[in-house]
N, C-alpha and C positions, 0 to 999 in steps of 0.2 A: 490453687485449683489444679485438678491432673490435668496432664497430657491430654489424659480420654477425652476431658469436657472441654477443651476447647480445640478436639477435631473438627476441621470443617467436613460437613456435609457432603457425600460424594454425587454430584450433578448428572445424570445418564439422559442422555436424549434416544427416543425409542423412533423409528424409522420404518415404516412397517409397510408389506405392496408384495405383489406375486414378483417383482424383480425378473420382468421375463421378455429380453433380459434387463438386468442391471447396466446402467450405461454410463456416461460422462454427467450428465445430467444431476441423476441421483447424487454423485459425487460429491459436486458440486455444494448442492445443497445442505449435503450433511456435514461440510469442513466449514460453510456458513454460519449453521446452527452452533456448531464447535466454538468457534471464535466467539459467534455476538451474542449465545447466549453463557458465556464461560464454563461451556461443559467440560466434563473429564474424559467422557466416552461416548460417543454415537455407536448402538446397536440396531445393526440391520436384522429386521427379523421379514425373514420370506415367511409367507403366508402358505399354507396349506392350500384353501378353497376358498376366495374371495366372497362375502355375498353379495348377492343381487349381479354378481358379473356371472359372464358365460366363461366353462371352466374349457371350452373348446380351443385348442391351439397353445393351451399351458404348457410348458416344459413341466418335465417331471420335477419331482424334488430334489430328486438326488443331482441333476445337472441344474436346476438354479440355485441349488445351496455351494454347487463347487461354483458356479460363476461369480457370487457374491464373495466368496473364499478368496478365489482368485484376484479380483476387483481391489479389495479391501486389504490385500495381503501385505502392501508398503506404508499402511498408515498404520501407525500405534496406536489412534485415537479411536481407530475402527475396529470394531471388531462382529462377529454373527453369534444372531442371538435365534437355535432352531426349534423353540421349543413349539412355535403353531409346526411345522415340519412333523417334529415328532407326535404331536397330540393328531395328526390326521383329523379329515372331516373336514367344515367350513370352520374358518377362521375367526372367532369374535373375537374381536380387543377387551371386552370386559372381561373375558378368560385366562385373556394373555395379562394384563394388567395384575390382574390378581397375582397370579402367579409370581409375576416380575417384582412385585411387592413382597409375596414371603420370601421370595429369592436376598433382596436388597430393602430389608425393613427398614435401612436409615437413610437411604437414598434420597433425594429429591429426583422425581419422575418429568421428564418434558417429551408429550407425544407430539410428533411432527405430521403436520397437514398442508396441501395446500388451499388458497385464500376460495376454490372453487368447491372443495369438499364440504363449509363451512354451512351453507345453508341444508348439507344431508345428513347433519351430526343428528335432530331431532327424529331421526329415522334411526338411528343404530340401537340395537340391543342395549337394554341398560344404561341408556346415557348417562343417566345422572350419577348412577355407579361409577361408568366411566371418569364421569368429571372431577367427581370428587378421590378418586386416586393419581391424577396426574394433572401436569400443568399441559397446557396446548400451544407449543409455537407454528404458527399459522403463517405461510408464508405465500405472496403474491405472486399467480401464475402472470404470463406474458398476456395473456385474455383477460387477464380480470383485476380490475381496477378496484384497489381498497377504497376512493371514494365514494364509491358505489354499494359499499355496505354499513348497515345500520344493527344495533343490536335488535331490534323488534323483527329484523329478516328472518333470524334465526329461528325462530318461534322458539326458544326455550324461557323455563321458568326464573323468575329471578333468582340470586344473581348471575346466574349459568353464562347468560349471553355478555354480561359488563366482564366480565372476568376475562372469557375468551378474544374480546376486542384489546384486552389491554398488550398480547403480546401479539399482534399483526405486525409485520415488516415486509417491506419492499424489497425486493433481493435482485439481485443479475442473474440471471437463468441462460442457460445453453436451451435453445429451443429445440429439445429432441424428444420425441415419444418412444418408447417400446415397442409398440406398433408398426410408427414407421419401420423400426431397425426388422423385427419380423417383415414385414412388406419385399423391403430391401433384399433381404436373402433370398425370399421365394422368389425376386425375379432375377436372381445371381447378379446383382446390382451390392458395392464394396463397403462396408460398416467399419471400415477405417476412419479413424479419428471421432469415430458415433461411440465405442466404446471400446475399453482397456480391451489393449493386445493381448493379453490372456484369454480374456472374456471370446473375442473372437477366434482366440485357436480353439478354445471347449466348443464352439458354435460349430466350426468346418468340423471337427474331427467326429463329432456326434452327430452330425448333418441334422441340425435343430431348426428348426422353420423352413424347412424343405416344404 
C-alpha cells in the first residue's frame, strides 16, 4: 500500500464567536479540545455579524482579527481562520462550513460549542447541513450541568441529537466573559491576567470599549 493511503486524516477543530475580545478563557478551551480530542489544529474564526445577537459595542474587524492574531501568536496548534471576516454580512456556520470543507476536502471537521449553545442548534440555519459536515465537541459551561441534558431537549430529528450527546465533556474553565473584560475597561478597571498581554496592549492603544 502507498504512503498516500495510509495517511492519517488531518483533525481541525473550528472555534468560531465575535472574540470581542478573545481572552484567557477562550484559550483555554481550545488547547482542551487540542489534547482531548487529538486535534492537529484549532482554528479561530471571528465572525463577522453574530445572529440573533446585537452587533452594538462590536469591535471592528480588523482590531478583533489582530487580537485573535496577537492571542494565538505562541501556539503552533493555533492558528486564524478569517474567512466570515472577509465574506462580511451576518455570519452562518453552514456558509463557513461549506467553504472550510472545499478548503480541507479530506479533513475531519470538529465544531466547538458550549454545553449552553446545545438546545439553540435546532434554531441555526441549515442545521442538518450543518450536522452533517462536521462533528460537534460540546463542552460544559460552569452554569450548566451535563446532567441536566437529554437528547429529546434538543428537539432535533433522529439521529442528530444521539450523535451530538456522544462528544459532551466536562472541562475546567477560567470563569471569564467578554463582557465582563468590555465592562472592565469602560470603567478603567485592569484586564490583567483576563487576557494575553498583547490582547490588552491592542485594547489601550485603540482605546476599545471606551
Amino acid at each position: 500500500m502507498s504512503s498516500i493511503g495510509n495517511r492519517r486524516r488531518e483533525r481541525l477543530g473550528i472555534f468560531g464567536g465575535s472574540f470581542n475580545p478573545v481572552h484567557l478563557g477562550h484559550l483555554l478551551l481550545a488547547q482542551t479540545a487540542l489534547e482531548r480530542f487529538n486535534l492537529d489544529r484549532v482554528l479561530f474564526m471571528p465572525c463577522a455579524v453574530q445572529p440573533h445577537k446585537d452587533p452594538r459595542g462590536l469591535a471592528s474587524a480588523a482590531h478583533r482579527e489582530a487580537m485573535v492574531e496577537a492571542a494565538i501568536l505562541d501556539n503552533l496548534g493555533f492558528e486564524l481562520l478569517d474567512i466570515e471576516l472577509r465574506r462580511g454580512g451576518v455570519s452562518y456556520t453552514v456558509d463557513s462550513l461549506r467553504e472550510i470543507r472545499s478548503m480541507h476536502p479530506n479533513a475531519d471537521l470538529f465544531f466547538m460549542i458550549g454545553a449552553d449553545t446545545l438546545q439553540e442548534l435546532h434554531g441555526w440555519k441549515d442545521i442538518e447541513t450543518v450536522l452533517s459536515l462536521c462533528e460537534f465537541i460540546v463542552f460544559a459551561r460552569p452554569s450548566h450541568e451535563l446532567a441536566h441534558l437529554s437528547p429529546e431537549a434538543l428537539k432535533l430529528p433522529v439521529p442528530w441529537s444521539e450523535r451530538l450527546m456522544r462528544n459532551l465533556c466536562s472541562v475546567r474553565q477560567i470563569d471569564i466573559s467578554s463582557s465582563d473584560i468590555r465592562h472592565r475597561v469602560a470603567e478603567g478597571l485592569s484586564i490583567r491576567y483576563l487576557v494575553p498581554q498583547p490582547v490588552e496592549m491592542i485594547i489601550m492603544e485603540h482605546h476599545l470599549y471606551r
